[in-house]
ROZAFI-215055 format. One record per residue (C-alpha): residue number from 1; residue in three letters; x, y, z. Coordinates in Angstrom, 3 decimals, padded with zeros to 6 digits. Each point is the difference from the previous one (the first is absolute). Layout:
N
SITE:num:residuo:c1:c2:c3
SITE:NUM:Ala:X:Y:Z
...
//
This chain:
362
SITE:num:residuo:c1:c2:c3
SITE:1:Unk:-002.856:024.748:-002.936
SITE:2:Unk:-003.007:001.987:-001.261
SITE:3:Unk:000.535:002.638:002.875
SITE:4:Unk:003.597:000.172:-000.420
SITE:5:Unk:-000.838:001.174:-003.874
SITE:6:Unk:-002.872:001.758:000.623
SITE:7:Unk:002.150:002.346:002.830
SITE:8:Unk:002.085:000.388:-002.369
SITE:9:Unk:-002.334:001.694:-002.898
SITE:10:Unk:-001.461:002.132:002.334
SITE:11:Unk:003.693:001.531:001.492
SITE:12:Unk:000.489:000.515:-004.049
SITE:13:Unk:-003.267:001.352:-000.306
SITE:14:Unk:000.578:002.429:003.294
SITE:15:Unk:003.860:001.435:-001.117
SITE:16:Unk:-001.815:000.725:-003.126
SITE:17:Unk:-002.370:002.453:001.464
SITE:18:Unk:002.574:000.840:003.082
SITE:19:Unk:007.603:-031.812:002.127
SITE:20:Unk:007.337:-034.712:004.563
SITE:21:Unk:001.935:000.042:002.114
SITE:22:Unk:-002.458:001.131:002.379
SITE:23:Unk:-002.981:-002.306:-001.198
SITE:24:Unk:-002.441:-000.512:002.605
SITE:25:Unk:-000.309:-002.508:002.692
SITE:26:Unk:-003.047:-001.362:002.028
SITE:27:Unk:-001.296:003.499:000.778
SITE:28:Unk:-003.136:000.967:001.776
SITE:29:Unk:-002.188:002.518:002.084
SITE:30:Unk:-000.890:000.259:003.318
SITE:31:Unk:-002.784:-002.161:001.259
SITE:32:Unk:000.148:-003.104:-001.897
SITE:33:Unk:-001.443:-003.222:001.670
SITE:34:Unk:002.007:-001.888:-001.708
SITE:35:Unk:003.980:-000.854:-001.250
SITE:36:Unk:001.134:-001.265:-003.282
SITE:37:Unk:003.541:-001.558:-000.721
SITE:38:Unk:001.238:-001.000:-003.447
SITE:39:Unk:001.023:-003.559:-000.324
SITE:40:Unk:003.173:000.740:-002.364
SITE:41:Unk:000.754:-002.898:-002.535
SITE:42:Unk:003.574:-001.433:-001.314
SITE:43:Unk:-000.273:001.637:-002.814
SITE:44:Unk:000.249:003.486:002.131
SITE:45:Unk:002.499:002.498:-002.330
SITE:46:Unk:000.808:002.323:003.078
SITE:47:Unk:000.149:-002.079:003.262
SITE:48:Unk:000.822:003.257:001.963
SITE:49:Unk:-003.758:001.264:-000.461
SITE:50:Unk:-003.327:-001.198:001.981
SITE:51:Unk:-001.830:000.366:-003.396
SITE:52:Unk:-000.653:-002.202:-003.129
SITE:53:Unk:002.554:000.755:-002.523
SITE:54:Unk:000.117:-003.745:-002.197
SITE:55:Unk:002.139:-001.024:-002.983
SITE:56:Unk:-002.241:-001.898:-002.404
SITE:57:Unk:000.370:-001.336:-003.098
SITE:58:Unk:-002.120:000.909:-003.183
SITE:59:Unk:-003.260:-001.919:000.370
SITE:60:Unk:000.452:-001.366:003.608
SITE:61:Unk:-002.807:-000.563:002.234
SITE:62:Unk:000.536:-000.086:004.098
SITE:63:Unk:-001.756:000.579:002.611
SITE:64:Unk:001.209:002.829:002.717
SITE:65:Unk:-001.994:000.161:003.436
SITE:66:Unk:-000.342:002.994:003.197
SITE:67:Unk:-001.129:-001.429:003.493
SITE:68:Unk:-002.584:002.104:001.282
SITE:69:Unk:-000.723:-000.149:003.933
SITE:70:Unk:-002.921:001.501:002.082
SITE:71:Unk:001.631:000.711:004.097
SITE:72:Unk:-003.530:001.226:000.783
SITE:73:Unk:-003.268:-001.645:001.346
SITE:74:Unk:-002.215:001.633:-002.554
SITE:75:Unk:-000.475:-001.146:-003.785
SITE:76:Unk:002.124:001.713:-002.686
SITE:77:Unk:-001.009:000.714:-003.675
SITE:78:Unk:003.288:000.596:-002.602
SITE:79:Unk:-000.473:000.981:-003.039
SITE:80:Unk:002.906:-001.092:-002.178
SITE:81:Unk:000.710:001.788:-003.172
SITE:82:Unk:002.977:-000.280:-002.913
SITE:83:Unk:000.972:003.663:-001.282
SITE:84:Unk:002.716:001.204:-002.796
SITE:85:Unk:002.452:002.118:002.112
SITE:86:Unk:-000.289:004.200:-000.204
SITE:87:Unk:001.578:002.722:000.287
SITE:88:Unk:-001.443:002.901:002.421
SITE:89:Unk:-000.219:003.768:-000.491
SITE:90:Unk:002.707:000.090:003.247
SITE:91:Unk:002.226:-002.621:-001.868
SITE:92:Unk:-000.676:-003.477:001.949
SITE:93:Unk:-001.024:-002.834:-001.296
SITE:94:Unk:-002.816:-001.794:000.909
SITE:95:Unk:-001.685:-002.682:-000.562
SITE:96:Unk:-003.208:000.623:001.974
SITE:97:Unk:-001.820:001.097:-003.517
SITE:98:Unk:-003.882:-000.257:-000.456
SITE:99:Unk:-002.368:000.957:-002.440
SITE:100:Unk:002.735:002.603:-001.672
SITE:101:Unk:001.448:-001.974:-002.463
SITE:102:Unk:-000.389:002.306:-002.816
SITE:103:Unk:002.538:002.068:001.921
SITE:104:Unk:003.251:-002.241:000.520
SITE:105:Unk:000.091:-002.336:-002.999
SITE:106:Unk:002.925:001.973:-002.685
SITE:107:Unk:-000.455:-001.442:-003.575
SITE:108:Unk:003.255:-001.544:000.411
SITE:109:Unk:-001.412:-002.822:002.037
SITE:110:Unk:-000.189:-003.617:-001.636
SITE:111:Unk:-000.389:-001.839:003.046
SITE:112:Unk:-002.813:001.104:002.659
SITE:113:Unk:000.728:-002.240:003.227
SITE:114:Unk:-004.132:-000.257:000.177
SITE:115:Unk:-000.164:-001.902:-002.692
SITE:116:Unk:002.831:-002.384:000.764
SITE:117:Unk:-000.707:-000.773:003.595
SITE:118:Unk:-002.861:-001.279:001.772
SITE:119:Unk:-002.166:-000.181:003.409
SITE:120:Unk:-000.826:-003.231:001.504
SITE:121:Unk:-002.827:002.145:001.846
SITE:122:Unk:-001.284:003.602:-000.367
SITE:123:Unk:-001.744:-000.092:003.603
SITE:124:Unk:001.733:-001.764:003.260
SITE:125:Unk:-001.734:-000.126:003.129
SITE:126:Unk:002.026:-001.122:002.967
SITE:127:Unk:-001.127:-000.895:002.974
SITE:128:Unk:001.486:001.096:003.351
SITE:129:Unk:003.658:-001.565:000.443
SITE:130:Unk:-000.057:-001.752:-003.783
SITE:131:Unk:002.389:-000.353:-002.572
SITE:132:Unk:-000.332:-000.417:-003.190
SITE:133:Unk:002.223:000.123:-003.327
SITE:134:Unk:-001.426:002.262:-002.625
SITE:135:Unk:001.637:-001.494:-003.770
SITE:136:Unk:000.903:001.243:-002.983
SITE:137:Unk:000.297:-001.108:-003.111
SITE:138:Unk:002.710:001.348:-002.634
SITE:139:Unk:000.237:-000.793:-003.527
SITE:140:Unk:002.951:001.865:-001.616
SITE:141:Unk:-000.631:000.983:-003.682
SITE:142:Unk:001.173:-002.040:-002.566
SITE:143:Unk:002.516:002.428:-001.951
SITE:144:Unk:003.438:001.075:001.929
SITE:145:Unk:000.411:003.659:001.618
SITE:146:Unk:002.181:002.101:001.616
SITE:147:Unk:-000.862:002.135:002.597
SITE:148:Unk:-002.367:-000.585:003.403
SITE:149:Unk:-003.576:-000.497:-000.417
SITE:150:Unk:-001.311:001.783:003.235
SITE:151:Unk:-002.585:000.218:002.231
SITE:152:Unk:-001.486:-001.481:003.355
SITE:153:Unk:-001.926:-001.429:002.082
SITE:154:Unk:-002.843:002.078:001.758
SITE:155:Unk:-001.874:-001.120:002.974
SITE:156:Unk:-003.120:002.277:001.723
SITE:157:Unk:-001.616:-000.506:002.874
SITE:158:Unk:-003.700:-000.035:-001.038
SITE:159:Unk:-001.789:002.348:002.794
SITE:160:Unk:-001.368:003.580:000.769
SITE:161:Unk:003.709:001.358:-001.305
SITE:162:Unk:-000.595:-001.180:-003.878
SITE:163:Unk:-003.429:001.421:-000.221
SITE:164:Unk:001.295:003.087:001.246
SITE:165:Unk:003.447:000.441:-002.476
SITE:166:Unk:-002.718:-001.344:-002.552
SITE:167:Unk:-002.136:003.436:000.631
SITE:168:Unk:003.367:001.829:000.511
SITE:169:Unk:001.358:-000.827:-003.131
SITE:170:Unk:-002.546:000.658:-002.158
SITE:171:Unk:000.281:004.122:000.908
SITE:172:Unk:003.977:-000.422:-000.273
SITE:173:Unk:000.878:001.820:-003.334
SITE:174:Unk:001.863:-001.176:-002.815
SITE:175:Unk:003.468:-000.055:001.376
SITE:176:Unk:-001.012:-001.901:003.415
SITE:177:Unk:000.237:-003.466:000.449
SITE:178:Unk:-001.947:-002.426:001.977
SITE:179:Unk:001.630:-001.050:002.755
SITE:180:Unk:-001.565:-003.547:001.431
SITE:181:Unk:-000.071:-001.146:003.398
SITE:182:Unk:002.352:-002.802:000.061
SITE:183:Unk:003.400:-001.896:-000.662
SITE:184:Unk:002.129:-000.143:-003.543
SITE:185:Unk:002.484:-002.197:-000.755
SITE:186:Unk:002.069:000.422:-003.072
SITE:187:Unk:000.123:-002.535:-002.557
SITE:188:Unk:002.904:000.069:-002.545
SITE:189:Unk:000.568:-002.614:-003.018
SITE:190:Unk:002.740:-000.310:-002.270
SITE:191:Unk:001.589:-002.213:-002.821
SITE:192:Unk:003.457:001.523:000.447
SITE:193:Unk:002.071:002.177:002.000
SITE:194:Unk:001.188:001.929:-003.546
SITE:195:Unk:-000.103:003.566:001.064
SITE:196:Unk:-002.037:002.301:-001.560
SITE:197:Unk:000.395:003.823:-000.782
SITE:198:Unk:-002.256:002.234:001.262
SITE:199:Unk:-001.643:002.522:-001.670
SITE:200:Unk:-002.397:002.807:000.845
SITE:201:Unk:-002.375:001.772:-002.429
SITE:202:Unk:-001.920:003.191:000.538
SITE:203:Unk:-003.429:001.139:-001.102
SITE:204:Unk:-000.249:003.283:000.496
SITE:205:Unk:-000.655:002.227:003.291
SITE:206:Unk:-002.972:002.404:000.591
SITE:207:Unk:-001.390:001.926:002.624
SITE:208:Unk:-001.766:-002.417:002.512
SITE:209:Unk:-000.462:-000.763:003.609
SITE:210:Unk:000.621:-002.476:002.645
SITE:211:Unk:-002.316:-000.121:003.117
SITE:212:Unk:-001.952:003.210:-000.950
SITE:213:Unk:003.521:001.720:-000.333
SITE:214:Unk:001.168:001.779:-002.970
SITE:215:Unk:002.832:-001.596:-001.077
SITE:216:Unk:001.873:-000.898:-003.333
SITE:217:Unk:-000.436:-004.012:-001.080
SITE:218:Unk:002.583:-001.432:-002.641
SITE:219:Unk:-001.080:-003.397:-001.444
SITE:220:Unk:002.647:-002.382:000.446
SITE:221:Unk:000.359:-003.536:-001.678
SITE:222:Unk:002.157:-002.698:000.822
SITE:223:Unk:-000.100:-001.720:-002.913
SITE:224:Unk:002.714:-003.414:000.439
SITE:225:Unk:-000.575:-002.693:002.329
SITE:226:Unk:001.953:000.909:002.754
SITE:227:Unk:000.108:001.602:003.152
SITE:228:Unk:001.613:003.603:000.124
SITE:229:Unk:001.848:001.045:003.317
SITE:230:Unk:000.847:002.500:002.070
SITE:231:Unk:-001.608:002.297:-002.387
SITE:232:Unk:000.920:003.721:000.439
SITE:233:Unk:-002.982:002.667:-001.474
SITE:234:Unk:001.359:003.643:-000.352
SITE:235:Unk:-001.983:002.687:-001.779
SITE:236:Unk:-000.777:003.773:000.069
SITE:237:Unk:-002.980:001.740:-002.032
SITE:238:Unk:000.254:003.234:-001.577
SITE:239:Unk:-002.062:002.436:-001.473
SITE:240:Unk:001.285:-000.701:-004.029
SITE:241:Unk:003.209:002.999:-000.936
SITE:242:Unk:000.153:000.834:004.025
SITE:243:Unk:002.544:-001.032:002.198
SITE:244:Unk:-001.761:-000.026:003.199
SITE:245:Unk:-000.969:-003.667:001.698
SITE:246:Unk:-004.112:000.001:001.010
SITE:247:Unk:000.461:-003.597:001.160
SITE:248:Unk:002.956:-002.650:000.173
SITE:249:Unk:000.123:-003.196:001.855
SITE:250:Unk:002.709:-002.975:000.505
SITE:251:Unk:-001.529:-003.045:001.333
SITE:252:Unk:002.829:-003.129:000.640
SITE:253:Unk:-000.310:-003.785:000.381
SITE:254:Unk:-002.794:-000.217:-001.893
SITE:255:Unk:-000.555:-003.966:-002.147
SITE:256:Unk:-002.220:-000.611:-002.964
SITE:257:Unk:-001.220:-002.761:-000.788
SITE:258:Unk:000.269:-001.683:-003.101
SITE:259:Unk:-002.006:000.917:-003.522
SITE:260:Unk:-002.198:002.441:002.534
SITE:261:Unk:-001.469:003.552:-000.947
SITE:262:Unk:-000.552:002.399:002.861
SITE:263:Unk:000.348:003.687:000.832
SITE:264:Unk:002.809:001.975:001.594
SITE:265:Unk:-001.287:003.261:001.313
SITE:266:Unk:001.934:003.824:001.303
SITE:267:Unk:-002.242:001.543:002.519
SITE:268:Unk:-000.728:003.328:-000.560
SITE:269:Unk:-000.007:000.572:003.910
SITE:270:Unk:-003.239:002.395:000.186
SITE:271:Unk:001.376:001.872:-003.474
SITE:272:Unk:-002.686:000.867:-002.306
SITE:273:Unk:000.445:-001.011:-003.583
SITE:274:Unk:-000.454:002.808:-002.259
SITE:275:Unk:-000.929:-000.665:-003.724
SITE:276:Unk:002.790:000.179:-002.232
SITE:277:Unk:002.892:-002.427:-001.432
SITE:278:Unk:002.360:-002.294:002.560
SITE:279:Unk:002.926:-001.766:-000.499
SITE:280:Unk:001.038:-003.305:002.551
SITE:281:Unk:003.670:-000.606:-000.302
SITE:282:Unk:001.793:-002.256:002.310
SITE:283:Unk:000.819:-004.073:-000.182
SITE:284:Unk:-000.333:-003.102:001.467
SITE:285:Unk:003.367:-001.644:000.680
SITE:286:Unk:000.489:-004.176:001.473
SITE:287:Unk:003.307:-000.866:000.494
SITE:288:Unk:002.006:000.934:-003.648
SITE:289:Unk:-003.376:000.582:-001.668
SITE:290:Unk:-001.541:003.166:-000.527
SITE:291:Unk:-002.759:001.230:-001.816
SITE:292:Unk:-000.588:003.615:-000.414
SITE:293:Unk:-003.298:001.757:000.251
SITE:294:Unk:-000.688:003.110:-002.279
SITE:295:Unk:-003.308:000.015:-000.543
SITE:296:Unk:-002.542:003.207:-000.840
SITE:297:Unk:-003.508:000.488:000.622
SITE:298:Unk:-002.741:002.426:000.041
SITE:299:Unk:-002.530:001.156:002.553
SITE:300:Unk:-003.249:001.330:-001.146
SITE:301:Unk:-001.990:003.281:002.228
SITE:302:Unk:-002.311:-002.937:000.287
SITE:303:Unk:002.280:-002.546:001.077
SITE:304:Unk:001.652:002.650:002.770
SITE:305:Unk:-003.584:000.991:001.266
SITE:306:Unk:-001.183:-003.351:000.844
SITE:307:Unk:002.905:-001.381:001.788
SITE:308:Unk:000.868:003.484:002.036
SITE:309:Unk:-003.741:000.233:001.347
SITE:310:Unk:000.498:-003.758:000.577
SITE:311:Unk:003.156:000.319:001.745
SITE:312:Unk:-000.741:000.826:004.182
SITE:313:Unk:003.843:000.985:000.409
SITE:314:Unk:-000.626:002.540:-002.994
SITE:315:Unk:-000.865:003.498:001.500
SITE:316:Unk:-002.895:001.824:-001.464
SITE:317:Unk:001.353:003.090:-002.291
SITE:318:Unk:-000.367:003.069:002.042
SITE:319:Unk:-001.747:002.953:-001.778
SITE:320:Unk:000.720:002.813:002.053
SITE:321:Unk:002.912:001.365:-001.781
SITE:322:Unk:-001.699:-000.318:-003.149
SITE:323:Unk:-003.036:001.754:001.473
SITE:324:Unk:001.997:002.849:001.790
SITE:325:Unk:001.948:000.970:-003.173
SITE:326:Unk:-003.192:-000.412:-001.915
SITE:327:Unk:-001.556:002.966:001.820
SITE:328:Unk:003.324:002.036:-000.086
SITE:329:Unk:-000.160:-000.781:-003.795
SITE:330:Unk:-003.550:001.080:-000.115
SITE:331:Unk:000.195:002.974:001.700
SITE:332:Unk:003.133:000.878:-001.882
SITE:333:Unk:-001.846:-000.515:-003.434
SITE:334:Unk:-002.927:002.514:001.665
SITE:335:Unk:002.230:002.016:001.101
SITE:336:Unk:001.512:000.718:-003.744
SITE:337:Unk:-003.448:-000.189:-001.588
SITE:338:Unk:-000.710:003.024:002.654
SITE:339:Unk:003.075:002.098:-000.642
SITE:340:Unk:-000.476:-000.786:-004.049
SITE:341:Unk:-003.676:001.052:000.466
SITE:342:Unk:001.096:003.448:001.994
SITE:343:Unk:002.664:000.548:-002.106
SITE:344:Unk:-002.226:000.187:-003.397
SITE:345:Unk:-002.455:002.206:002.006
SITE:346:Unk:002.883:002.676:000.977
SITE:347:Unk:001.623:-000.211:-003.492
SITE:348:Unk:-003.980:000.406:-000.914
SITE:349:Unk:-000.569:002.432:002.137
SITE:350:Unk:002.935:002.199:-000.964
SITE:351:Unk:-000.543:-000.106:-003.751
SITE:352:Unk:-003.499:001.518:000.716
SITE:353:Unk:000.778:002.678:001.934
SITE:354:Unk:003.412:000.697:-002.742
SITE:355:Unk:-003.091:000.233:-002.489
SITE:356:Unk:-001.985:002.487:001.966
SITE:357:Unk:003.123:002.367:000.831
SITE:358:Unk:000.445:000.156:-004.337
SITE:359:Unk:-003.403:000.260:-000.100
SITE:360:Unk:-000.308:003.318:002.495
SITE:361:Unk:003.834:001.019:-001.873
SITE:362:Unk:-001.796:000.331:-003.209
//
């Protein structure tokens, strides 16, 4: 810290003188008017779950359907959407996506589920007491894969509580996601059950922060089709060549989702980053796979400025110790100038009145 160093210089200056298998069901918020259960085909691949997850062949086309019901004796707008599944910065998967696709797609995906399934309807309204079946139309791509192609099926409740996450989200920063008012269903599609190997990729981590927080992100990429379990995420951060631990975290029974890009963040916990070079070491371990995390990066007096005035939990630097020695080291400095000063005069002093005694000797 700038206080710490500055303290410091003047002590110096003063002696002188003196660191998938837990995709999601139906899910929803409070308040919904209305209930949605999937109508699960034959071809279901995992009969123990309340969710689509369908065996297709390369090419096939079917038809999958949800049965939406309205209890109440007022109308009810749903808006249904189709969204590629994501990974959160807290390590859930969702599939409640909107207007941040830039964010979850990895390179690694071939398939995007938006493409390859469709709505019968983008607006339902139900009366009070109906039922109706909202369809869906799949068309697997041509060519063979392994893997899941994953996603789901969103449904919002069109009222007061969209326009206001609409206004919400667009103040949320970078690393916030929107979160709708409504149900998702996931929605998984496969040629195979061939297992796939996971594998996770990182991009780097840099000084960041999550809800106005200082804390450290690390970019994390899923890049194989497949669902990662039961992740565990262990790190510490260092200063770089010291020992001691600023931050550390070791967050458990986390998922990704597959070919997804997100961030994985250490919270500084009110610390102030201070500019200067960091090192994140750590891994992220699922089942007999584990990645290690070793990754260095640099924080700029620019960087640490802007995110410690940003940060609430951050105290303000307190200058009083730096003022206090400041005057002792000012008055010490005076004091010296002073006693050089008086010294030259005596010594000054003296060698006139040696000269005027030789003077009067001779």
């Amino acid at each position: 810290m700038k206080s710490r160093k500055f303290v410091i210089f003047l002590l110096s200056t003063f002696l002188i003188f003196s660191g998938l298998a837990f995709a999601q069901t139906a899910q929803a918020v409070d308040g919904l008017k209305f209930s949605v259960t999937p109508n699960i085909p034959d071809n279901q691949y995992n009969k123990e779950v309340s969710y689509f997850d369908l065996l297709m062949n390369p090419g096939d086309e079917q038809e999958i359907a949800a049965l939406l019901k309205n209890p109440t004796d007022e109308n009810v707008v749903i808006l249904p959407q189709i969204n590629s599944a994501m990974t959160n910065t807290g390590g859930v998967v969702e599939y409640s996506n909107h207007n941040n696709k830039e964010r979850i797609y990895d390179e690694s995906l071939k398939h995007n589920i938006e493409d390859i399934v469709q709505l019968s309807e983008k607006e339902i309204t139900l009366s009070p007491g109906e039922e109706r079946e909202l369809k869906l139309t799949i068309t697997m791509p041509s060519e063979e894969f392994k893997g899941v192609i994953a996603g789901g099926i969103y449904l919002a409740q069109k009222g007061e509580s969209n326009k206001n996450n609409d206004e919400k989200s667009s103040k949320e920063t970078s690393t916030s996601l929107k979160n709708l008012y409504g149900y998702q269903i996931a929605l998984l599609l496969r040629n195979n059950d061939e297992l796939v190997t996971p594998k996770v990729v990182f991009e780097g981590a840099q000084a960041d922060q999550l809800n106005v927080r200082n804390a450290v992100s690390l970019k994390v990429r899923n890049s194989t089709p497949t669902y990662i379990n039961k992740v565990n995420y262990q790190a510490e951060l260092k200063k770089k060549g010291s020992d001691e631990v600023i931050a550390k975290t070791d967050q458990k029974d986390m998922q990704f989702a597959p070919n997804t890009i997100f961030d994985l963040f250490v919270s500084m916990k009110g610390k102030q980053y201070e500019a200067g070079d960091y090192v994140l070491t750590g891994s992220i371990v699922s089942g007999n796979n584990k990645w290690p995390v070793n990754e260095e990066f640099t924080v700029t007096r620019e960087q640490a400025n802007k995110f410690n005035e940003a940060d609430p939990d951050v105290e303000p630097e307190s200058y009083t110790l730096v003022i206090i020695l400041g005057a002792i080291v000012a008055v010490a400095v005076l004091v010296a100038i002073y006693l050089i000063r008086k010294n030259k005069q005596q010594k000054a002093l003296l060698e006139k009145l040696k000269n005027e005694k030789n003077k009067n000797k001779s």
